[in-house]
N, C-alpha and C positions, 0 to 999 in steps of 0.2 A: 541554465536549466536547473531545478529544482528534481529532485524522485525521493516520494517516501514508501520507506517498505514498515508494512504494519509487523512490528514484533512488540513480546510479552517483556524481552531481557535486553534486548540492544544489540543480541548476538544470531538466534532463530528466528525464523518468518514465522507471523502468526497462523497458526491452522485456518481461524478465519477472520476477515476482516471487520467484520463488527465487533466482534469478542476481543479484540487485540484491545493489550492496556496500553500502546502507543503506537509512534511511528519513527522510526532513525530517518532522516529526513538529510539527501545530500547536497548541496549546491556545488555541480557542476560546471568548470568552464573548461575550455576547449581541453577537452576528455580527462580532464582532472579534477578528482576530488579536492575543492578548496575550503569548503565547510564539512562540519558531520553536528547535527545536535538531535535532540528526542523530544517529542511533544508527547505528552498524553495523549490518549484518545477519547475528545469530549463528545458525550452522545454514543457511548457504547453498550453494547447491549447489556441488560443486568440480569442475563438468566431465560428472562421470560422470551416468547413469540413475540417476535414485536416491535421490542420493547427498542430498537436502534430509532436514533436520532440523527435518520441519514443527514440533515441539511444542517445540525453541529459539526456532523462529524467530516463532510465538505467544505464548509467553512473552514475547518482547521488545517485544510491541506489543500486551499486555495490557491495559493502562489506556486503548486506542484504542476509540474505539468504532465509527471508520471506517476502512476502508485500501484507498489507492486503487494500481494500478500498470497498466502499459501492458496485460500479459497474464500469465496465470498458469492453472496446472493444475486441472482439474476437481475433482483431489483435495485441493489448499491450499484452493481456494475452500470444500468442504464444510466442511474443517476449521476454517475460523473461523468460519464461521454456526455449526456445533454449540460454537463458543466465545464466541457471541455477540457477533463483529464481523461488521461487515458489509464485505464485499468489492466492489470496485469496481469494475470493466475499463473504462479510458477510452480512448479515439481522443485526448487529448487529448498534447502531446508536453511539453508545460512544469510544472512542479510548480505557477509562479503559476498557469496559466493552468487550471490543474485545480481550485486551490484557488478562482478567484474563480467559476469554474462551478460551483461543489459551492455556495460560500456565496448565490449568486443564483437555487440550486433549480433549477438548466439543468444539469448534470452527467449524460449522458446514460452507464447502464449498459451496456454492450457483453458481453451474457454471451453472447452469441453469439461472442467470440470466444475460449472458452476451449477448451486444448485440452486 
């Protein structure tokens, strides 16, 4: 199992998932982290309304089967359930601290706060 959590620094979750300048991206095997590396985030937003490049920025976290980030758009959220990831919205602010909640089954989904 693959999970990228979208962060700026490799260390906090990005506030939102378009905006993030990447993702620490972890391959998991039986509940152990055996990989850790960072992709850019290609197809991120430059500012404007709009301007995200949902089906790059899909593409790039293809192989994920999870991705988690601080907050993000009603409409990224759709578009990777219809790409069968599943999306995440955490209160949490640490990428560890998201990944050890996620691997301990406490990773609590906050879809209440997508805008």
């Amino acid at each position: 199992m693959k999970i990228a959590i979208a962060s700026d620094n490799k260390k906090t979750i990005s506030h939102h998932f378009g905006r993030a300048l990447g993702f620490v991206v972890f391959d998991i095997q039986n509940g152990k982290v055996v990989n850790r590396d960072y992709r850019e985030n290609i197809g991120k937003n430059s500012g404007e309304c709009g301007s995200c490049d949902h089906s790059a920025m899909i593409r790039n976290v293809k192989d994920c089967e999870i991705v988690i980030s601080y907050g993000m758009g009603q409409r990224i959220y759709v578009d990777l359930v219809n790409s069968n990831i599943t999306p995440i919205v955490t209160e949490e602010k640490t990428v560890d601290e998201a990944l050890n909640q996620f691997l301990k089954k406490q990773l609590k989904n906050r879809i209440d706060k997508l805008h």
